[in-house]
Z-matrix of the N, CA and C atoms (Angstrom, degrees):
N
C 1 1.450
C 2 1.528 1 109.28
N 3 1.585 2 117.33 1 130.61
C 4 1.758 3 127.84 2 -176.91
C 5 1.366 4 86.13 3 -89.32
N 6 1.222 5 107.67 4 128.44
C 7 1.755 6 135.57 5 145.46
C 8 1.409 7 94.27 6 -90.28
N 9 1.342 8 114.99 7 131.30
C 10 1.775 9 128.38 8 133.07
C 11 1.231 10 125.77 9 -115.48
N 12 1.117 11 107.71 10 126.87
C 13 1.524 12 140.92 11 177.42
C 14 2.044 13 132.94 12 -91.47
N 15 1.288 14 95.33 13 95.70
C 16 1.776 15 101.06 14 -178.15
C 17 1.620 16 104.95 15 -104.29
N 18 1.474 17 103.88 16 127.63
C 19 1.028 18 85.59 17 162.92
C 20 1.943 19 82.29 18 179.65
N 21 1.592 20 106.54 19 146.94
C 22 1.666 21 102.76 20 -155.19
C 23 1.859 22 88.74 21 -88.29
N 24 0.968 23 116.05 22 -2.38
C 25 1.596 24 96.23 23 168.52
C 26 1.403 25 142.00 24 -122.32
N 27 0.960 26 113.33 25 116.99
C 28 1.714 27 136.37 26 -133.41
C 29 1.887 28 91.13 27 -76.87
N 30 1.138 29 136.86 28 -8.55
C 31 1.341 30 116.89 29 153.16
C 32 1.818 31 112.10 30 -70.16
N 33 1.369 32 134.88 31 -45.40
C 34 0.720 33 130.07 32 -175.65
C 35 1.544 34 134.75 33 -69.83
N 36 1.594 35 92.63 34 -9.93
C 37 1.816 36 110.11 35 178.46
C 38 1.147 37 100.49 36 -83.61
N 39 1.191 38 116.29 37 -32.70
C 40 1.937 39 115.80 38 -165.21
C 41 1.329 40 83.94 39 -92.87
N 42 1.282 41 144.66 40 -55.42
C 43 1.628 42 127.03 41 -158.91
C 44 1.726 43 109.52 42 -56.31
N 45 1.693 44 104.73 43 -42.06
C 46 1.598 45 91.36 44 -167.71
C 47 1.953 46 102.67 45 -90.57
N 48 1.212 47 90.03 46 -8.39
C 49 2.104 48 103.50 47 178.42
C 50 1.515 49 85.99 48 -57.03
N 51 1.793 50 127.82 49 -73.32
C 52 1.007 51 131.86 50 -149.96
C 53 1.901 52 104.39 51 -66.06
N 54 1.396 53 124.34 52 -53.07
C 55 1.228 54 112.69 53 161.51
C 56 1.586 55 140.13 54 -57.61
N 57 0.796 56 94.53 55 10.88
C 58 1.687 57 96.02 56 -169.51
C 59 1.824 58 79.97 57 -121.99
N 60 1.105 59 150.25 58 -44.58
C 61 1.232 60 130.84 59 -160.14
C 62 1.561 61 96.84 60 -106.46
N 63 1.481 62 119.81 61 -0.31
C 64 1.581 63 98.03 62 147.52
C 65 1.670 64 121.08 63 -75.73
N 66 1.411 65 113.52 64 -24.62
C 67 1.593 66 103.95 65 173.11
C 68 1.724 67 107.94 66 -76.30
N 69 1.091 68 131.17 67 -2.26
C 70 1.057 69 133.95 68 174.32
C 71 2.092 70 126.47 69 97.03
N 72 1.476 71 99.83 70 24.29
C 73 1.227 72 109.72 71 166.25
C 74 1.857 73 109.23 72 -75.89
N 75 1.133 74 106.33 73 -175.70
C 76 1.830 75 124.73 74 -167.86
C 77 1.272 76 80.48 75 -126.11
N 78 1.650 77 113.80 76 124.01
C 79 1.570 78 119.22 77 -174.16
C 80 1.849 79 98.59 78 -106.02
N 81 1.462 80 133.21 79 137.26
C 82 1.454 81 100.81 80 162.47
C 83 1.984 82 80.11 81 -130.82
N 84 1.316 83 105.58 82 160.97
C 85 1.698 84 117.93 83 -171.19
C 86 1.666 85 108.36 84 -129.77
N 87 0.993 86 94.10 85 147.09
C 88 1.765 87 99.62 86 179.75
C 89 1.808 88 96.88 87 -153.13
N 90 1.496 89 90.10 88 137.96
C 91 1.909 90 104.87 89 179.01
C 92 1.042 91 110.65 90 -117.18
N 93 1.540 92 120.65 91 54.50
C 94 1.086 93 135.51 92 154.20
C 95 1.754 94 123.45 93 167.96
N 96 1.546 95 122.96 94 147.41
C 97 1.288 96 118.48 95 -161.92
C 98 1.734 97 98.90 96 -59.70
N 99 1.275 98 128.24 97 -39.70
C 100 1.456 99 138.98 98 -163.33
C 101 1.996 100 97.84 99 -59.45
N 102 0.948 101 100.07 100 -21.56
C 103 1.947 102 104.00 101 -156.91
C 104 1.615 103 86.56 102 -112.19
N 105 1.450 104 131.50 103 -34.77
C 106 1.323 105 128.27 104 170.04
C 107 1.820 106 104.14 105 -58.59
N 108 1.164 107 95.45 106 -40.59
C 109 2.117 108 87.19 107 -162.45
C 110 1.269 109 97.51 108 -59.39
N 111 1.224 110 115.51 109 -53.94
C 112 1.566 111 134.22 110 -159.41
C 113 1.423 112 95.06 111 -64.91
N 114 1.559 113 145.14 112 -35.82
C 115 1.644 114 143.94 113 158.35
C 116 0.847 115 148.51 114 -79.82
N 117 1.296 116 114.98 115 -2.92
C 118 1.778 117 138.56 116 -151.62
C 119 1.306 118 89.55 117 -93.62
N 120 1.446 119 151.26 118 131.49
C 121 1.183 120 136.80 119 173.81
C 122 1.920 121 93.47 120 -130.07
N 123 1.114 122 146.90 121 113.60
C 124 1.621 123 135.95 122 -160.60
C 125 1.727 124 99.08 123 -96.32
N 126 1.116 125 111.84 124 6.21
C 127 1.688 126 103.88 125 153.55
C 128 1.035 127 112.02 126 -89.43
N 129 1.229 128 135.84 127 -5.82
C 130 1.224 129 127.86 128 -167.40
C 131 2.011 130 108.77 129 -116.00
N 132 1.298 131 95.32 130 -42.42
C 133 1.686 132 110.71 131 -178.09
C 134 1.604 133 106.06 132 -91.46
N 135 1.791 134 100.88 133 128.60
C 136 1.472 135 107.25 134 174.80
C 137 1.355 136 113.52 135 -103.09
N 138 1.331 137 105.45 136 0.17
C 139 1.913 138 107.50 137 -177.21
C 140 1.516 139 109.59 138 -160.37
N 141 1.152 140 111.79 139 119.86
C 142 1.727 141 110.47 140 170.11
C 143 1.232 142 113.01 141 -110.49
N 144 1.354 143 114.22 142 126.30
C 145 2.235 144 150.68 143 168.70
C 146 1.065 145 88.37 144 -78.10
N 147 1.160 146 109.80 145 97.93
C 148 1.740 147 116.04 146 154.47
C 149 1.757 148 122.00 147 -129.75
N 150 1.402 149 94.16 148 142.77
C 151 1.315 150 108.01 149 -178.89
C 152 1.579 151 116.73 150 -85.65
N 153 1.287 152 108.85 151 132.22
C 154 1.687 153 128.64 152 -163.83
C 155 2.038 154 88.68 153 -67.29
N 156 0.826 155 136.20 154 -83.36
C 157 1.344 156 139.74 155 -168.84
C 158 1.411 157 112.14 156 -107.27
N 159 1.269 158 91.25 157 128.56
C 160 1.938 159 119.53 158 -177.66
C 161 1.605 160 97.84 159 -141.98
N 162 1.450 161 85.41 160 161.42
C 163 1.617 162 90.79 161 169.53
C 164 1.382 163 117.83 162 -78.14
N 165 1.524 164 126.58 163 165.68
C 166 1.103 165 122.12 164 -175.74
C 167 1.833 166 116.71 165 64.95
N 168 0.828 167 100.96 166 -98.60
C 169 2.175 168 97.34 167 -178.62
C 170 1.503 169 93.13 168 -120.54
N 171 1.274 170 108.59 169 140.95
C 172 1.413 171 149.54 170 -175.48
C 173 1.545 172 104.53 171 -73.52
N 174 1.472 173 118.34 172 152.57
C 175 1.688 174 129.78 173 154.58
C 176 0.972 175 91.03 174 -20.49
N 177 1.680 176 108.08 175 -87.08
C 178 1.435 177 124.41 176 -166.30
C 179 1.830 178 124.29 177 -30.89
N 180 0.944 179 109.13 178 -51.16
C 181 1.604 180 121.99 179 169.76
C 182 1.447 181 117.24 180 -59.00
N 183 1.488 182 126.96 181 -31.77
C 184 0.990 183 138.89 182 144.99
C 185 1.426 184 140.88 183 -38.98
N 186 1.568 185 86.63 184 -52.07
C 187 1.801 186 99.22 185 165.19
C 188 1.480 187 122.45 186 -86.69
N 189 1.251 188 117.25 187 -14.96
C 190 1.720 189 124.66 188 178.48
C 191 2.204 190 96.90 189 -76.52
N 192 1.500 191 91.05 190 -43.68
C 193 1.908 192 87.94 191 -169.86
C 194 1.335 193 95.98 192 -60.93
N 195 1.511 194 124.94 193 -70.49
C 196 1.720 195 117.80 194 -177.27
C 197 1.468 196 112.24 195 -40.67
N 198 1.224 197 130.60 196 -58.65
C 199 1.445 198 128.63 197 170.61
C 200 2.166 199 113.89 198 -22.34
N 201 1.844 200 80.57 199 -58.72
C 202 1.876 201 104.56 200 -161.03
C 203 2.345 202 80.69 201 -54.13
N 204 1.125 203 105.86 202 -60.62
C 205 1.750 204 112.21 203 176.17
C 206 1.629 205 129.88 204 -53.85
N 207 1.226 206 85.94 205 15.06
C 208 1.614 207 84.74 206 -171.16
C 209 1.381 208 125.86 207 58.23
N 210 1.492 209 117.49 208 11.65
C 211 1.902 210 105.18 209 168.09
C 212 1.160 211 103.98 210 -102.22
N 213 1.566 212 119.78 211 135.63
C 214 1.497 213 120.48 212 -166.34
C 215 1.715 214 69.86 213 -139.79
N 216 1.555 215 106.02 214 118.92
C 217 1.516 216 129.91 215 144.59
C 218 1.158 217 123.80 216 -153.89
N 219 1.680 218 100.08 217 153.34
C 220 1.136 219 111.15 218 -144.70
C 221 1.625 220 112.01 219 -62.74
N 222 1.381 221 146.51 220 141.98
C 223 1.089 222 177.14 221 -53.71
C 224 1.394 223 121.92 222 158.04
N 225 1.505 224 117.01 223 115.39
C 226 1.809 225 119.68 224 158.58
C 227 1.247 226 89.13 225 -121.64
N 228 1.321 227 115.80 226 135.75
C 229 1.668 228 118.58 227 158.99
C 230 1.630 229 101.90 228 -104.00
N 231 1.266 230 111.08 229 165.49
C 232 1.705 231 97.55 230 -165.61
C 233 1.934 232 83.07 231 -162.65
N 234 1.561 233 119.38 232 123.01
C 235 1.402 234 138.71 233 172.61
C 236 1.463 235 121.86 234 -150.15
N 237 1.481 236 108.11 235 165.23
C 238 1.471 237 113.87 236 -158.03
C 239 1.470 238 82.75 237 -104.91
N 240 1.749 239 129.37 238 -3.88
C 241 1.327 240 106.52 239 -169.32
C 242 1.635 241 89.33 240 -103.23
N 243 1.417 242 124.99 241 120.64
C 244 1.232 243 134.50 242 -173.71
C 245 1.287 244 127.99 243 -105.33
N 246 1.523 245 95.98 244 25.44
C 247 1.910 246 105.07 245 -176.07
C 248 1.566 247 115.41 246 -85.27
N 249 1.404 248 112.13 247 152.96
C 250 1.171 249 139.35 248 -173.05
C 251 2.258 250 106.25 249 -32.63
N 252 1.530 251 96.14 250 -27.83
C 253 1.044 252 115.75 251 -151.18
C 254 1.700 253 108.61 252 -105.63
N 255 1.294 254 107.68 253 -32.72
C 256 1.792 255 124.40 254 155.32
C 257 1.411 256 109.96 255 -69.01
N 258 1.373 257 122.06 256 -45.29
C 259 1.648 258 112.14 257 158.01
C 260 1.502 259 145.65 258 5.24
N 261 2.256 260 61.87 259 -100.86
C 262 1.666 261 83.31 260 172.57
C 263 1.390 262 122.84 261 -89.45
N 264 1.175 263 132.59 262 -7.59
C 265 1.442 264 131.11 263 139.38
C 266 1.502 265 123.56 264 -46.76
N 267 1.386 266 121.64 265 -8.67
C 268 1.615 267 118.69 266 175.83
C 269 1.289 268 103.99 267 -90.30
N 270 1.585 269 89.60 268 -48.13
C 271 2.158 270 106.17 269 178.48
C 272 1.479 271 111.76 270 -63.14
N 273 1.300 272 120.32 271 -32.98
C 274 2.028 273 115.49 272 168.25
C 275 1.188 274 95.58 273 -76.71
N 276 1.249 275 141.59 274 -38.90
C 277 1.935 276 120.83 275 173.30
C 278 1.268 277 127.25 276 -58.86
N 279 1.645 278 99.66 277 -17.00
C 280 1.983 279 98.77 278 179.43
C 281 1.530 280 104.44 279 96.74
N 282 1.296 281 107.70 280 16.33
C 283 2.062 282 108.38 281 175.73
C 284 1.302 283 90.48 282 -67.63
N 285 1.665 284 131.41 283 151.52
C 286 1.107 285 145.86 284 -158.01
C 287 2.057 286 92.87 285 -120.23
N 288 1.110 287 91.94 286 2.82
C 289 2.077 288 92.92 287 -165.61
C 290 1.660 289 86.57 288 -176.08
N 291 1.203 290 91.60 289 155.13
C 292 1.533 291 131.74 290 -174.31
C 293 1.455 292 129.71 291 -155.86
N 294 2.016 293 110.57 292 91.09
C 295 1.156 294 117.17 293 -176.60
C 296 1.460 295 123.67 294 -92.82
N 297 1.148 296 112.02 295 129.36
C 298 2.057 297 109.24 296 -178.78
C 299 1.942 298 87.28 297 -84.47
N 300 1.226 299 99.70 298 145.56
C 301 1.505 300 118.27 299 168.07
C 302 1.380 301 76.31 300 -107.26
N 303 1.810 302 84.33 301 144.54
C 304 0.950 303 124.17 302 -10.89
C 305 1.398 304 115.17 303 -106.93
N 306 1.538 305 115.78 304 134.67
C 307 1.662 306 130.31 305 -178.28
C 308 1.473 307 106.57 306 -83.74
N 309 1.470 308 97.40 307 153.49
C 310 1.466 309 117.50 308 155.05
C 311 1.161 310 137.79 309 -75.15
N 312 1.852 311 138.81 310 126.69
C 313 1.934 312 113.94 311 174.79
C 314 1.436 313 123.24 312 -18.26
N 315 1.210 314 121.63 313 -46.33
C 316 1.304 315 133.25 314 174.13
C 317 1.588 316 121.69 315 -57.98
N 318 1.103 317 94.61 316 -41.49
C 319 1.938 318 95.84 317 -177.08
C 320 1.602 319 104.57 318 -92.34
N 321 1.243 320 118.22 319 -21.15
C 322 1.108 321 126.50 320 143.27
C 323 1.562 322 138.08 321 -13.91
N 324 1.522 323 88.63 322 -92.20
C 325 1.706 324 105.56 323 164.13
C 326 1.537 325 121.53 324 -110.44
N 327 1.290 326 119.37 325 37.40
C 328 1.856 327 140.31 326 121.36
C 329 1.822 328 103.90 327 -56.83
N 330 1.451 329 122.72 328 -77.07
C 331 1.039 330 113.56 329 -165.69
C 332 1.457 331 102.64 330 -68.83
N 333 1.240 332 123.88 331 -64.33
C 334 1.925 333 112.77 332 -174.20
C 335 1.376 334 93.87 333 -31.80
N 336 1.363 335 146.09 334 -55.48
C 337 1.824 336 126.79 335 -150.60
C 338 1.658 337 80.87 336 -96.39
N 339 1.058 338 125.70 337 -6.26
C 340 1.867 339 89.69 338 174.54
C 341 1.345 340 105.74 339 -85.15
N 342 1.550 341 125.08 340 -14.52
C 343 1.419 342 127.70 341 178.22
C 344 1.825 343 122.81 342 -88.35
N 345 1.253 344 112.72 343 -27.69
C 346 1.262 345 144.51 344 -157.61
C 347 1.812 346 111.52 345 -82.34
N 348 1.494 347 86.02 346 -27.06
C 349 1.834 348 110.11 347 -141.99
C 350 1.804 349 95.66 348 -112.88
């Protein structure tokens, strides 16, 4: 199973890259929504880690273009901004999971297998 992973800061791609492909997923990473469109292929990816705020276009902007393209897969959005209001803006986009940074390996891959599974 392909995990893809967005998110513009490169400690956090390698931390959940490196946990997720010790349980034995296929990790692929992109640092930024512009380099995600152009890689995202949804025959290939069963779950997208995405980060709520990046520079330039947002999680969110991310998930409206794949939507606007017809790839609908399933979704964790994952941010350090943890208000009432980043939430439920993940949950009206159709994110299937919702991580506050910063998470643990464990809370990690709890939500990937509650989505996956």
């Amino acid at each position: 199973m392909k995990i893809f992973i967005v998110d513009d800061e490169g400690i956090v791609l390698e931390s959940c890259r490196r946990v997720l492909e010790s349980e034995g997923y296929e990790v692929a990473c992109a640092k930024s929504v512009d380099e995600a469109l152009i890689a995202i292929d949804p025959k290939e990816i069963v779950l997208l880690l995405i980060d709520i705020k990046m520079p330039f276009h947002d999680g969110i902007y991310l998930m409206n273009e794949l939507k606007k393209q017809g790839k609908m897969i399933p979704t964790i959005l994952m941010s350090g901004l943890n208000t009432p209001e980043i939430i439920a803006e993940a949950k009206k986009t159709g994110a299937c999971q919702f991580l506050a940074k910063p998470f643990t390996p464990d809370e990690l891959l709890k939500a990937v297998r509650q989505v996956t599974t």
